[in-house]
N, C-alpha and C positions, 0 to 999 in steps of 0.2 A: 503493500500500500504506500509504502512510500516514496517507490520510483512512482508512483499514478499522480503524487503529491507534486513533486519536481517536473514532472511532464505539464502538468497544470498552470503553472509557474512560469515554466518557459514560452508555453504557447501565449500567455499573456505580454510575456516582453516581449514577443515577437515583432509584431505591430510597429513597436515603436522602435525597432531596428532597421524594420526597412523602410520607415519612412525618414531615416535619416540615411540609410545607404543612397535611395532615391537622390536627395539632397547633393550629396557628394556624387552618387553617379553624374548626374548634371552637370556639377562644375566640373569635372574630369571631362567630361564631352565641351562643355565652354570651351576649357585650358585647350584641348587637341585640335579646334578650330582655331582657337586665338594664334595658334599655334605654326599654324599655317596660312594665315593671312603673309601679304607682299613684309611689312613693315618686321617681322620675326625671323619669316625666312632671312632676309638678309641678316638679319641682328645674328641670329645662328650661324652664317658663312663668313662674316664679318670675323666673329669671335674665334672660329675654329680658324680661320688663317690665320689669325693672330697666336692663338696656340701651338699650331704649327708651323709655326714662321721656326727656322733653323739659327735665322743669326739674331742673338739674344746679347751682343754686343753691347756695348753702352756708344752714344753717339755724344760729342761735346755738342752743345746749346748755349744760349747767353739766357742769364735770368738776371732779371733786374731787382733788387731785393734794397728795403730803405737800411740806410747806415744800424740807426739804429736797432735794428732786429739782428743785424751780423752782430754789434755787439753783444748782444744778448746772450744768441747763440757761442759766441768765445767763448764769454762769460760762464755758462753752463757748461761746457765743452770743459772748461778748467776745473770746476766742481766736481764734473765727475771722472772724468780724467786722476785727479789727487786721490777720491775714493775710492779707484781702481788699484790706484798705483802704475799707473799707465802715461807715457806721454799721449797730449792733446791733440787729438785730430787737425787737421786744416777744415776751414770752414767749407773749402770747395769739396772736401772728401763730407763733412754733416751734410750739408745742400743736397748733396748727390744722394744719397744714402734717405733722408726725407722725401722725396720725393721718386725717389724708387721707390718706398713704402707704400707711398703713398697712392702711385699706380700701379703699383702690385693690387692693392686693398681695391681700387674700382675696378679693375679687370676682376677678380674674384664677385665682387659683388654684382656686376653687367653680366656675369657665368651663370650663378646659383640662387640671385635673388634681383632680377632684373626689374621687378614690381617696384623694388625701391628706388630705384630711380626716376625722377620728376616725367622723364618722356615716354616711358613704357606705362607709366603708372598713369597716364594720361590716357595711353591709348587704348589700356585696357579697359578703361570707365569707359571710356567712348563705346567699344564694344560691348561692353554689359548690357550700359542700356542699348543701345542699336538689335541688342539678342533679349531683349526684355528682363533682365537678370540685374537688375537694380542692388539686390542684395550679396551680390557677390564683388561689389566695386571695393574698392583698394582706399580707404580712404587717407585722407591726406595726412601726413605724421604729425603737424602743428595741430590737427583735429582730435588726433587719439587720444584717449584717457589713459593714466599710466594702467588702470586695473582691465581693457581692453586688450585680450589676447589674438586679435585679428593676425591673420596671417597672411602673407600674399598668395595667391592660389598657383603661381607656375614659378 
């Protein structure tokens, strides 16, 4: 009598499992359209040549940077430098080294979570609603609640 108890049980939560598989089935069928619209495909070819691009070289650039932010950066550079016990970088070696970071971080982020970005995340609203799916839009990060666990859906 007891498995008759748990069988009772289950078929009650049932209901309410597949109407949120539904749910998610939909936006899995969104995301694989979204997917393949013109604006992805290339975002996709785009990223994967750049992954596969062979020469990962470093190229010299000029950047323009105010006096006083290079000082800064010495200045820190020698703090922690002393902590290390390390001689102190040159600021063209910090420079370089920030700002490879720094495009290391948006290539990773344009890979795995390309919703965060202000032009993707545009154009997927524009699709939601255009797919009548209002509730699956990406809403803007200066809107979110910090106790809002939204997630971007591709």
């Amino acid at each position: 009598m007891k498995s008759k108890g748990k069988k009772a049980a289950f078929k009650t939560a049932a209901p309410k499992k597949a109407k949120a598989k539904s749910k998610t089935r939909y936006a899995e069928e969104l995301t694989r359209e979204f997917l393949k619209t013109t604006p992805m495909v290339e975002h996709a070819r785009v990223l994967q040549d750049i992954q596969d691009d062979p020469d990962w070289r470093n190229e010299a650039v000029t950047v323009d940077v105010a006096k006083p932010l290079l000082k800064m950066l010495e200045f820190v550079e020698h703090l922690e430098a002393a902590d290390e016990g390390r001689k102190p970088e040159q600021v063209k070696e910090i420079l370089s080294r920030i700002l490879d970071n720094h495009l290391q971080a948006e290539l990773q982020g344009l890979v795995v979570s390309p919703g965060s970005h202000r032009h993707y995340r545009d154009l997927w609203n524009a699709f939601c609603d255009k797919n009548g799916a209002p509730e699956h839009k990406i809403p803007d990060p200066g809107d979110i609640s910090k106790d809002d666990g939204n997630q971007e859906p591709f």
